[in-house]
C-alpha positions as CSV (number, residue, x, y, z in Angstrom):
1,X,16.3,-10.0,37.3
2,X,16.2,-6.9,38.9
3,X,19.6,-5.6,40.1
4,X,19.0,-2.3,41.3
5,X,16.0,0.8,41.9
6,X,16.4,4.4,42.1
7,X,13.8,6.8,42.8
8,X,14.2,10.7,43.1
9,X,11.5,13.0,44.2
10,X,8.2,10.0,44.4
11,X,5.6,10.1,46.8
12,X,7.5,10.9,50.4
13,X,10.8,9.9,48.7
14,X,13.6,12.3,48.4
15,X,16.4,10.2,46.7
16,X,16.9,6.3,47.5
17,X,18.9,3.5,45.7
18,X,18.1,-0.2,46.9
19,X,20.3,-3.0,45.4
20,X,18.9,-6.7,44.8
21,X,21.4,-9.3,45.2
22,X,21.3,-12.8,43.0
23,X,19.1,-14.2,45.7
24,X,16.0,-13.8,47.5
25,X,15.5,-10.4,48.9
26,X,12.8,-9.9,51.4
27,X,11.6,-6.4,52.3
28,X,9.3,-5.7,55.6
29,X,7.9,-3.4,57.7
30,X,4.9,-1.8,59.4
31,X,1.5,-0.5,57.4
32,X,2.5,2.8,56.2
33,X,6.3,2.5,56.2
34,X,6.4,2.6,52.2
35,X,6.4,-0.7,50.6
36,X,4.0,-0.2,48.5
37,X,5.6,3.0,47.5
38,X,8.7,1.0,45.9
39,X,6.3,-1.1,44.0
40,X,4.3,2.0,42.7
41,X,7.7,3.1,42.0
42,X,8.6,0.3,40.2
43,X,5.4,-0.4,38.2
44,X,5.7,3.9,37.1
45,X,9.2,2.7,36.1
46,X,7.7,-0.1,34.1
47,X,5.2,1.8,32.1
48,X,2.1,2.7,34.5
49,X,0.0,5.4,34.2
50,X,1.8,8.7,35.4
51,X,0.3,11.1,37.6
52,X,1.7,14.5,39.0
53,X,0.3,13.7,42.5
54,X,3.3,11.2,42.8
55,X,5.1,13.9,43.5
56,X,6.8,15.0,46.0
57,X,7.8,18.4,44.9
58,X,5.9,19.5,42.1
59,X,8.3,22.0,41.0
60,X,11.1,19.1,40.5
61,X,10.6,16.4,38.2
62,X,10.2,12.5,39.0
63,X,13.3,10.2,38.3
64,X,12.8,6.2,38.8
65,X,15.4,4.0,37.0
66,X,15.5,0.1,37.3
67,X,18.2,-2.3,36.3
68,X,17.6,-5.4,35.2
69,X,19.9,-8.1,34.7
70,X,18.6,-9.7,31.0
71,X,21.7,-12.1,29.5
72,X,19.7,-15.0,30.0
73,X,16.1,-13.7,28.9
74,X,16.7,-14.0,25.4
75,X,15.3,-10.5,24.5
76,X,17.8,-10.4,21.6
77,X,15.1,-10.2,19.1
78,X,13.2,-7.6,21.0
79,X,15.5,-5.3,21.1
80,X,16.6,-5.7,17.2
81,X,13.2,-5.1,16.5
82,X,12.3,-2.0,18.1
83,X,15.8,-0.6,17.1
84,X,17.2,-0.7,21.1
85,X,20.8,-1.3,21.7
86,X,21.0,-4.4,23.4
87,X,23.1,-4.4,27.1
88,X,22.7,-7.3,29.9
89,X,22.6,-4.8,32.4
90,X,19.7,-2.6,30.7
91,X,18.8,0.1,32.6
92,X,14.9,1.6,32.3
93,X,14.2,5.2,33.1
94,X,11.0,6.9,33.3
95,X,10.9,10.6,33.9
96,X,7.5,12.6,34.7
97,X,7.9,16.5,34.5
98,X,6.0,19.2,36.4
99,X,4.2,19.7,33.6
100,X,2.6,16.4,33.5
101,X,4.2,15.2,30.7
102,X,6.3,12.1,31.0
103,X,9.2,10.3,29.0
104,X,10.6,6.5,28.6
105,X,13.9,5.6,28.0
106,X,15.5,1.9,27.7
107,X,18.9,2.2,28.1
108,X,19.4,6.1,27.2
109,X,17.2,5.6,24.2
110,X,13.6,7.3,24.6
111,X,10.9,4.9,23.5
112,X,7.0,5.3,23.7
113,X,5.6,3.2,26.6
114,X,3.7,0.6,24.6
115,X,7.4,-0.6,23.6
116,X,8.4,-0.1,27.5
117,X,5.0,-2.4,28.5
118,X,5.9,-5.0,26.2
119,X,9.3,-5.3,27.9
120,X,7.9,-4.9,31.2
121,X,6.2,-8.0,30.5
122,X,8.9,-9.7,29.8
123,X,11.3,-8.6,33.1
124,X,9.2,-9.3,35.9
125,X,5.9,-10.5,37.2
126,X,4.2,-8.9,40.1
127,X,1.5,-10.8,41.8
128,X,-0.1,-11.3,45.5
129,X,-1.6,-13.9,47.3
130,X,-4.2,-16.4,45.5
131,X,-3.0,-14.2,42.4
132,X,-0.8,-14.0,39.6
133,X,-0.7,-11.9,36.1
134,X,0.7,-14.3,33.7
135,X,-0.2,-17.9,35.7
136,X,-3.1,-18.0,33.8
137,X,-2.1,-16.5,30.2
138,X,-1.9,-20.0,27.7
139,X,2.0,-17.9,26.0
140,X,3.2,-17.6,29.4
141,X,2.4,-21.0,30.5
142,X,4.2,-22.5,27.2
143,X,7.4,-20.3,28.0
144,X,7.6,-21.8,30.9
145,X,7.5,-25.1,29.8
146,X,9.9,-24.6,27.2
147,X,12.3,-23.3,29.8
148,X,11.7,-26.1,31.8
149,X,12.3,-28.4,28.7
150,X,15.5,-26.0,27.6
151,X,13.9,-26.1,24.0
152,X,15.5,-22.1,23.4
153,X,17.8,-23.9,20.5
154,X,14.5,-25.7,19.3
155,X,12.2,-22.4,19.5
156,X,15.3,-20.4,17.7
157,X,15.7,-22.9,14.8
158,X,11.8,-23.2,14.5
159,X,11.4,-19.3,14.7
160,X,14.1,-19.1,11.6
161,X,12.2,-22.1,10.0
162,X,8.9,-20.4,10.0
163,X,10.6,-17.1,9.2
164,X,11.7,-18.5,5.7
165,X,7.9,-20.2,5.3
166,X,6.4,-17.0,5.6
167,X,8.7,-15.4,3.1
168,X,8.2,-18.4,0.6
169,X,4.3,-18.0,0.9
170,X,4.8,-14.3,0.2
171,X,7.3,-14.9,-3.0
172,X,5.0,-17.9,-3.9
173,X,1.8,-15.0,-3.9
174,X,4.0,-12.6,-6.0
175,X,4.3,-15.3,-8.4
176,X,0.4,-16.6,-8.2
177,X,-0.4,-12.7,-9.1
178,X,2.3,-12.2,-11.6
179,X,1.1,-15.8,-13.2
180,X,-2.4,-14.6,-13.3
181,X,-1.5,-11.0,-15.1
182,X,0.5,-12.8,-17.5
183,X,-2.6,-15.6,-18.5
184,X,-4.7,-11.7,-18.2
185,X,-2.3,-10.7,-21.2
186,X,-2.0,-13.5,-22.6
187,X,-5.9,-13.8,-23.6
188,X,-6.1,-9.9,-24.7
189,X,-3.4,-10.1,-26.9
190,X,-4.8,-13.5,-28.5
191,X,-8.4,-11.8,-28.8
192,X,-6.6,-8.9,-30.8
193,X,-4.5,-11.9,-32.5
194,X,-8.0,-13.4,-33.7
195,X,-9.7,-10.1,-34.6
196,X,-6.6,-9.1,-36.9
197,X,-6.9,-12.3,-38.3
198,X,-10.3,-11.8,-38.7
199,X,-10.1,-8.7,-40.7
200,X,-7.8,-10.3,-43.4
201,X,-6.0,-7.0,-43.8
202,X,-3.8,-6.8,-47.1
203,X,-0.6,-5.3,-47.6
204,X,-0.3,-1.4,-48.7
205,X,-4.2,-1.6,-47.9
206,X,-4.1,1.7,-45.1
207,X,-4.2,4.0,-48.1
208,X,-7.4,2.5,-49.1
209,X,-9.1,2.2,-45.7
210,X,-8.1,5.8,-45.3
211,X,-9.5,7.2,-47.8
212,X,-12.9,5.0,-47.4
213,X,-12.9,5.8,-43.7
214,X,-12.8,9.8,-44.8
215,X,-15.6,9.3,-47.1
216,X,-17.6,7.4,-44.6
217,X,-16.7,9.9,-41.9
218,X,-18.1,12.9,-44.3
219,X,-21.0,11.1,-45.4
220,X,-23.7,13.3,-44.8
221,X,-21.8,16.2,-46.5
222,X,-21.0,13.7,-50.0
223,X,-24.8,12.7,-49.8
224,X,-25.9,17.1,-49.6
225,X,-23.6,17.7,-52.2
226,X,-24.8,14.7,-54.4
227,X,-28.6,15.7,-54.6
228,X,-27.9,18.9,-55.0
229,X,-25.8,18.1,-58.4
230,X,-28.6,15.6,-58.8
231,X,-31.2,18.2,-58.7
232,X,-29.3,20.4,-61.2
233,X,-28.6,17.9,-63.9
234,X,-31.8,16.3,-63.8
235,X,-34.3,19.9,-63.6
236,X,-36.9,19.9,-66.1
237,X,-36.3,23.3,-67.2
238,X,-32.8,24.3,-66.7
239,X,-31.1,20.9,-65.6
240,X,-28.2,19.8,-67.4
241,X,-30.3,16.7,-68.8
242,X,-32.5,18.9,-70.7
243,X,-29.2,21.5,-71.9
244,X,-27.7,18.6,-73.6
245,X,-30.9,16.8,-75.0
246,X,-31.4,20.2,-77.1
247,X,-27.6,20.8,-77.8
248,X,-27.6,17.0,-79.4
249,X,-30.8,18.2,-81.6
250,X,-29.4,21.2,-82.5
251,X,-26.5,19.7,-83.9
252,X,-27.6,17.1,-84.9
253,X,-29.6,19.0,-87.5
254,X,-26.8,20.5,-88.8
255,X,-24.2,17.7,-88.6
256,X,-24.9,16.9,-92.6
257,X,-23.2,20.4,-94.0
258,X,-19.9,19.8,-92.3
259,X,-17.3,17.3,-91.6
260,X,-16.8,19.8,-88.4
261,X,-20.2,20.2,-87.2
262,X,-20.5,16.3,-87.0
263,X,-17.8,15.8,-85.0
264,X,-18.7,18.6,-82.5
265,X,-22.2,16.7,-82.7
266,X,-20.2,13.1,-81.8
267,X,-18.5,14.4,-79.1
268,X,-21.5,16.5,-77.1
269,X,-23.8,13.2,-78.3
270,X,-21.0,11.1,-76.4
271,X,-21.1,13.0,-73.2
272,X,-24.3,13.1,-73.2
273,X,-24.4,9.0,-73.5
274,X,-22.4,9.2,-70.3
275,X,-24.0,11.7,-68.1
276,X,-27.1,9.5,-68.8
């Protein structure tokens, strides 16, 4: 409920203070005499767009504060949420500079005026004949129902109910994504189980696969190098072949003066049996 306005330097307004009492206050007067001023006033105060023709002294800044009873509007929760500290006299304050630039506060605490809107929303209603702002609006309709109905210890104890369901759908996600890595694992580690097995590795075998996998990986260079030894052992005219072929003959002719010469012809006709 609103308790009390102040406005300093708005429109043809110097300084004023009205006070609401807890009951029906009525305000009156001829066209022109400023009632609409107080509700412009009031809206500015309530998060409205600011403009530096409001006024009155342009070399002064604006100052519109409203008080607003709140025990019994259970804005609790809005206030924990957007960090405010909570009174049940709260006290809003909008301030718009010569410069144009404007600033919010809610109860000393400067806040950006989407979060003074919101609570706008939530303090009063303004409407004129054959019109309302909220009549129609389905969230308003079921608050007041739910006032009528005094369900604020149902709503609370839902609100904490659905609270812990939304934080046991999130823990049961983390776990449906954690499960899912884990089965993820699980079939890499048994496709590298199964190719291991696969292999049929042996023990003390790396020294062996080593050295195969260097031969392999100098392949090209073993294969140069092997016809080119190739080609020297087997050339008709100077390969080693044909060396040894008239080295056996040679001592083979002389073999049968000398207990010597046959065993130097044994031994060159033996590697000659294995080179071939």
């Amino acid at each position: 409920m609103l308790t009390n306005l102040s406005i300093k330097n708005y429109a043809l307004i110097d300084n004023l203070s009205v006070n609401f009492k807890d009951r029906l206050s009525t305000i009156t007067g001829e066209t022109g005499a400023g009632k609409s001023i107080l509700l412009g006033a009031l809206g500015l105060a309530l998060g409205k767009r600011a403009d530096l023709s409001t006024l009155k002294n342009t070399e002064k800044k604006c100052i519109i504060e409203a008080e607003f009873s709140i025990l019994n509007y259970q804005l609790n929760s809005f206030f924990e949420e957007n960090e405010l500290d909570f009174e049940k006299e709260t006290i809003v304050r909008r301030e718009i500079l010569p410069n144009g630039k404007s600033r919010a506060f809610i109860n000393d605490t400067p806040v950006t005026l989407q979060v003074l809107q919101t609570l706008s929303e939530k303090l009063i209603d303004v409407h004129s004949q054959h019109q309302t702002q909220q009549l129609s609006n389905v969230s308003f309709q079921f608050e007041i129902i739910d006032a009528l109905a005094n369900n604020s210890a149902k709503i609370e104890s839902y609100k904490r109910g659905l609270r812990l369901y939304n934080g046991l759908v999130k823990e049961l996600g983390k776990l449906k994504k954690n499960q899912e890595f884990a089965k993820e694992q699980y079939e890499y580690n048994l496709y590298l189980f199964e190719e291991l097995k696969k292999a049929n590795l042996l023990e003390n075998e790396q020294g062996t696969i080593e050295k195969t996998l260097d031969k392999l990986n100098n392949i090209e260079d073993v294969k140069l190098n092997l016809l080119e030894a190739q080609s020297v052992a087997f050339n008709d005219e100077i390969g080693l072949k044909a060396l040894l072929n008239s080295m056996t003959a040679n001592l083979n002719k002389i073999s049968l003066y000398s207990d010597e010469y046959k065993e130097l012809y044994n031994r060159i006709l033996s590697i000659k049996i294995e080179f071939d």
